[in-house]
C-alpha positions in Angstrom: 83.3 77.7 82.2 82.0 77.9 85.5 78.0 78.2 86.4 74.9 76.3 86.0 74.9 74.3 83.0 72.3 76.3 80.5 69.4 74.3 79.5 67.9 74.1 76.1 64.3 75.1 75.6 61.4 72.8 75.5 60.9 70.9 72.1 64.6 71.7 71.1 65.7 68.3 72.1 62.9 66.8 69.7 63.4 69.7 66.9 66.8 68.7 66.9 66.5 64.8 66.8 63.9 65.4 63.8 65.4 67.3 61.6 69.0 65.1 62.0 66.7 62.1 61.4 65.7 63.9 58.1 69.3 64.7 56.9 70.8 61.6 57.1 67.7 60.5 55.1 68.4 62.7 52.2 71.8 61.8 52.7 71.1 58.0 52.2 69.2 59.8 49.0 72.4 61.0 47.4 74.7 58.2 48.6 75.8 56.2 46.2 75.2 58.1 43.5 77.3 60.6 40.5 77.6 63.5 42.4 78.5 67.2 41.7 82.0 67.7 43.9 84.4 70.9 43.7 87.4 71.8 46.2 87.2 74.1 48.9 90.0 77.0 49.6 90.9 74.9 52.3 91.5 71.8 49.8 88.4 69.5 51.5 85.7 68.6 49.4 82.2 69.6 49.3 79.3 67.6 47.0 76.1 68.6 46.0 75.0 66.3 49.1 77.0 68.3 51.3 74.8 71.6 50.2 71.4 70.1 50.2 71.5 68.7 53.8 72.7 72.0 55.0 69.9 73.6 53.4 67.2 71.2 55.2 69.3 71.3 58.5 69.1 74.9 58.1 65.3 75.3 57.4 64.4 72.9 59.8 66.3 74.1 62.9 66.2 78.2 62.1 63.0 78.9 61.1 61.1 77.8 64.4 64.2 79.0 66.5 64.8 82.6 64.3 66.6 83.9 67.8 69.3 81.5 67.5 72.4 81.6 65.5 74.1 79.1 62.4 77.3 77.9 62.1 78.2 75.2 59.5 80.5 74.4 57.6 78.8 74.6 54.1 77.4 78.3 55.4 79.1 81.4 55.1 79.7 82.5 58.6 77.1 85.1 59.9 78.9 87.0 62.5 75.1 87.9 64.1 75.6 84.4 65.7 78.1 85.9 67.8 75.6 87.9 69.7 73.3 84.8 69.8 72.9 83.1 73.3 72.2 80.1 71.6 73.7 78.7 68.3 73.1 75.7 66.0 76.8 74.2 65.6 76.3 71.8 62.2 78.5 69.5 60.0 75.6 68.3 57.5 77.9 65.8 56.3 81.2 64.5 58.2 83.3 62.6 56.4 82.4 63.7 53.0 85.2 62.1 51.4 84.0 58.9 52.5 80.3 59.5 51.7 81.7 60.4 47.8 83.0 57.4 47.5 80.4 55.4 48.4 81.8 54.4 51.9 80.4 54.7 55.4 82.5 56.6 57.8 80.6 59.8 57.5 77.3 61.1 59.7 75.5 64.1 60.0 76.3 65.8 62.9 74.3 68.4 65.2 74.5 70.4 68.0 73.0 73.2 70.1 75.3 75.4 72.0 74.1 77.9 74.5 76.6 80.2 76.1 79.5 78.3 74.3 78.7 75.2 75.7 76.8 72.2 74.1 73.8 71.4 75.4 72.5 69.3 72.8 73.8 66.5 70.3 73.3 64.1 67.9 75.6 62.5 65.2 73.7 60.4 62.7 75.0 57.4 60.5 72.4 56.1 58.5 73.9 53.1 56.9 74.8 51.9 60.1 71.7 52.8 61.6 73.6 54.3 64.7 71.6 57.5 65.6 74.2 58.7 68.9 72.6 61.6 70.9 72.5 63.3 74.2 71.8 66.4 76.8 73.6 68.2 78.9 72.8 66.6 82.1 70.6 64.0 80.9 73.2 61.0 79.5 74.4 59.6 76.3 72.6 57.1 74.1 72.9 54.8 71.0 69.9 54.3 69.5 67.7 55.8 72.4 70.3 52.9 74.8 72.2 54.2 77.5 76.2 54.2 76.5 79.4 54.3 78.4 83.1 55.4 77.8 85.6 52.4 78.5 86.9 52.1 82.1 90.6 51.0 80.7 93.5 52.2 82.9 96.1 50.3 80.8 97.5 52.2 78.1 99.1 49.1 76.5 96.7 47.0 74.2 94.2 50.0 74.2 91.7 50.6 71.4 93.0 54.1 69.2 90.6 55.2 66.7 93.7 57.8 64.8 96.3 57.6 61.9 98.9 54.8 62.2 101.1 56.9 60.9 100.7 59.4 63.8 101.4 57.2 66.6 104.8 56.2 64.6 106.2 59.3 64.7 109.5 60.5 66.0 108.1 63.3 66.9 106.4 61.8 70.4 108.9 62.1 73.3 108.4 58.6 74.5 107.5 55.7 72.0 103.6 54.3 72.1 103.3 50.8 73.5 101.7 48.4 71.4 97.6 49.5 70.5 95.1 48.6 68.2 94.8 51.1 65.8 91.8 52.0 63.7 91.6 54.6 61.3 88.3 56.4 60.8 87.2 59.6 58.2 84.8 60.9 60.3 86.0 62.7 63.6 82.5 63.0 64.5 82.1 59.4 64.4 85.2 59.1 66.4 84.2 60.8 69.0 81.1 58.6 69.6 82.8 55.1 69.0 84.8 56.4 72.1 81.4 57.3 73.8 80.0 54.0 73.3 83.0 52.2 74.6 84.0 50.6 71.4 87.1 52.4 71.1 89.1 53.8 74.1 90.1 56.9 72.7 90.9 59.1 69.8 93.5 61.3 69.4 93.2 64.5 66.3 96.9 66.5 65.8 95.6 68.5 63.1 93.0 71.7 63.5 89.6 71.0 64.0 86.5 73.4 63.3 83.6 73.9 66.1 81.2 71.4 63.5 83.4 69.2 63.6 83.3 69.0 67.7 80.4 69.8 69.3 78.0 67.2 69.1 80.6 64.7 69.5 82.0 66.6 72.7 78.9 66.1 74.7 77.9 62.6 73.6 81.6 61.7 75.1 81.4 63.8 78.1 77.5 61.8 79.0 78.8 59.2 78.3 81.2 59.4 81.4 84.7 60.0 79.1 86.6 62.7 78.7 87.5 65.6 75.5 90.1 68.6 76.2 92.2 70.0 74.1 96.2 68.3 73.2 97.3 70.1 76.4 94.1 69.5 78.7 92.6 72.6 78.3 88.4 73.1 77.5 86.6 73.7 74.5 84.0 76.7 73.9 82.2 77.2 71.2 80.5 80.0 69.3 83.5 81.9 69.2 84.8 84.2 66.2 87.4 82.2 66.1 85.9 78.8 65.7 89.1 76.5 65.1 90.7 74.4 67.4 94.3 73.0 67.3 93.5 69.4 68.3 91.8 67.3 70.7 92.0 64.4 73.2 89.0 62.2 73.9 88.7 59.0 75.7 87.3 57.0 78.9 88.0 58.9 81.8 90.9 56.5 83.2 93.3 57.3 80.3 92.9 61.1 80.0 95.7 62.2 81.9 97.6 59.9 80.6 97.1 60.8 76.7 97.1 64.3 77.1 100.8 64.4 79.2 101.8 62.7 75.9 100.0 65.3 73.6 101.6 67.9 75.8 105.4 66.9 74.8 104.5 66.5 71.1 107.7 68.1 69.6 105.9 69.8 66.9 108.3 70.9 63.5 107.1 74.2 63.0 106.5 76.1 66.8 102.7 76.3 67.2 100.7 79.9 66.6 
């Protein structure tokens, strides 16, 4: 998208920051605990958890913003959010597989998109007291700390947060040098280890949802790295079609790199 980059509206920032602050404290509530957990249609699980951050997210952010649309995963979509300027894009609990069994790759994750672009973001993990968050415009931070994308231009050695699995396959027209691969449940979290320069990039084959992305997508881009899609292409949000085949994120230095091997991925089955 072209333009100035829209600007959130005083207090949002703060609004935003507090009422993330408060789910990942009713998270840390539930954590741990016998929870209530039933399959989804699209086979991922949702807890009890899952329902009652949403329903704080939700009353926190909407009800002194009612102009603004709601998109989450644990919401039934509200296609009036399409006619929205600016929309609250929400996982209230990445990872939830994780976060039912006890573990600690899962966050809240929160975003403000205006004009299909986030503006605001903040992914929360409470037991590892990381609070990640940042403006369009304004940086990225840890912890209210300034972060940074890795500078690598080596692919060899590199730090991949992804499936082993992945990088093993046939499928990829030129082998992977040797990396050290981590695996991690939470794509939100992901997306901010790359941010904060502890990884140097993640790589997702499989669909992703607009709450699974946006928050993440700006902390990496202030951060200095770079998010497109598996063949380099941009990312809007806010869309009535909300899903997104796969993503690309990393330091700057190694984009072009990654995505010209995303972008010869012999895929099975041809793509829709």
């Amino acid at each position: 998208m072209t333009g100035p980059a829209p600007k959130p509206d005083d207090g949002d920032r703060a609004l935003l920051h507090d009422a993330v602050r408060a789910a990942g404290a009713l998270a840390l509530d539930y954590h741990g605990s016998a929870l209530s957990v039933r399959t989804k249609d699209d086979n991922s699980p949702v807890s009890e958890a899952d329902l009652a951050v949403d329903a704080l997210l939700r009353d926190r952010l909407c009800a002194p913003r009612p102009a603004y649309g709601w998109l989450s995963e644990e919401t039934e979509d509200d296609p009036s959010r399409l006619s929205a300027r600016a929309t609250w894009i929400v996982d209230p609990i990445d990872g939830t597989r994780s976060f039912v069994a006890g573990g600690d790759e899962w966050c809240v994750s929160a975003a403000l998109a205006i004009d299909g672009r986030p503006v605001l973001g903040a992914v929360y993990n409470p037991l590892r007291e990381a609070f990640y968050s940042a403006e369009r415009g304004g940086g990225a931070m840890l912890n209210a700390v300034p972060i940074r994308a890795s500078d690598r231009t080596e692919l060899a050695g590199a730090r991949m947060l992804g499936p082993a699995d992945m990088f093993r396959s046939k499928r990829w027209a030129d082998p992977w040098p040797e990396l050290s691969i981590t695996t991690s449940r939470s794509i939100a979290l992901r997306l901010c280890l790359v941010a904060d320069g502890g990884y140097d990039a993640t790589i997702a084959l499989s669909p992703k949802s607009d709450w699974d992305l946006a928050a993440g997508h700006l902390i990496v881009e202030e951060a200095g790295g770079r998010m497109s899609g598996l063949e380099g292409g941009g990312f809007v949000y806010n869309r009535a079609d909300i899903r997104h085949p796969g993503l690309v994120a990393s330091g700057g230095p190694l984009h072009s790199e990654l995505v010209e091997r995303t972008r010869h991925f012999r895929w099975k089955h041809p793509r829709p």
